[in-house]
C-alpha positions in Angstrom: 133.4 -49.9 8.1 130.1 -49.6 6.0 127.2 -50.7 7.6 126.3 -53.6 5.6 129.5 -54.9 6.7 129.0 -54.1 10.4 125.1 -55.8 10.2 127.4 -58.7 9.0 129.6 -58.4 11.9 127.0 -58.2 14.6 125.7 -61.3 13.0 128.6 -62.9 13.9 128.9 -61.9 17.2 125.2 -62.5 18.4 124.6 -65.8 16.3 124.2 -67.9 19.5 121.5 -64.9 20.8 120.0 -64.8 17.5 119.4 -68.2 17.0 118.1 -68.5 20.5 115.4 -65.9 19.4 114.8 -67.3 16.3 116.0 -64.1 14.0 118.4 -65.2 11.3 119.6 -61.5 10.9 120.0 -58.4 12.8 118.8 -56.6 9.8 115.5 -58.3 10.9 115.3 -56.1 13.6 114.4 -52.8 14.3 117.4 -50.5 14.5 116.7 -48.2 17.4 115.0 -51.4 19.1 117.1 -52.0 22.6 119.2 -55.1 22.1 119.0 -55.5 26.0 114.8 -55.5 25.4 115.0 -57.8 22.8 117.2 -60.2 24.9 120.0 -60.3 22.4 122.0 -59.4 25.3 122.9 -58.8 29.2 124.9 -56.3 30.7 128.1 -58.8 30.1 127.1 -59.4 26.8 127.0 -55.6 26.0 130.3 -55.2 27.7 131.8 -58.3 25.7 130.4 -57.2 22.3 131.6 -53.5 22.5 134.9 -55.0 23.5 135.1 -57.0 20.1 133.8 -54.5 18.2 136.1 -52.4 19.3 138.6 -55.2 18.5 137.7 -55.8 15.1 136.8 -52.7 13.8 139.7 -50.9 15.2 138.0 -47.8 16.3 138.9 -47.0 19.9 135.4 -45.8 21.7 135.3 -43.4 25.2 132.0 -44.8 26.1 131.9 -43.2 29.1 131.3 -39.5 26.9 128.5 -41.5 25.4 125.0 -41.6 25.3 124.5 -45.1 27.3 121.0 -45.5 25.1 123.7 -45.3 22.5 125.6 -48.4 22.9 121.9 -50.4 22.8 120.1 -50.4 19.9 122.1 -51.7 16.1 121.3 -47.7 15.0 123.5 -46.3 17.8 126.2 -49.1 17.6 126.8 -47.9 13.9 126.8 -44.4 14.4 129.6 -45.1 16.8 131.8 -47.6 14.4 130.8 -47.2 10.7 132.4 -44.9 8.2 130.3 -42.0 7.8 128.3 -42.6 4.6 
């Protein structure tokens, strides 16, 4: 997956967050910003959105051989599912 197609994924999948913070884009955000520290998301949330990416990108993830900073921030999230460029 390119990344300009994941940033349009994530949109989907935090639109109710986003709107709630008043961001119409996670390309509006600072990649290596903590989604958690931003209150895009909780600890269920992060669980619930790694699941559907996970889902809909079709890339199986061992998150537990990962950085846990990793799975936070829109930077560390791509590395993980997008196509290397």
């Amino acid at each position: 997956m390119k990344r300009q197609d994941f940033i349009a994924l994530l949109n989907e999948l935090l639109a109710a967050p986003l709107k709630a913070q008043k961001i119409s884009s996670v390309a509006e955000i600072d990649p290596k910003a903590s989604l958690l520290e931003l209150n895009l998301i909780d600890s269920f949330a992060l669980t619930e959105l790694l699941l559907n990416l996970e889902q809909r990108t079709g890339t199986q993830v061992n998150f537990g051989q990962q950085d846990p900073q990793m799975l936070l921030s829109v930077d560390g999230l791509c590395r993980l599912f997008c196509a290397p460029a």
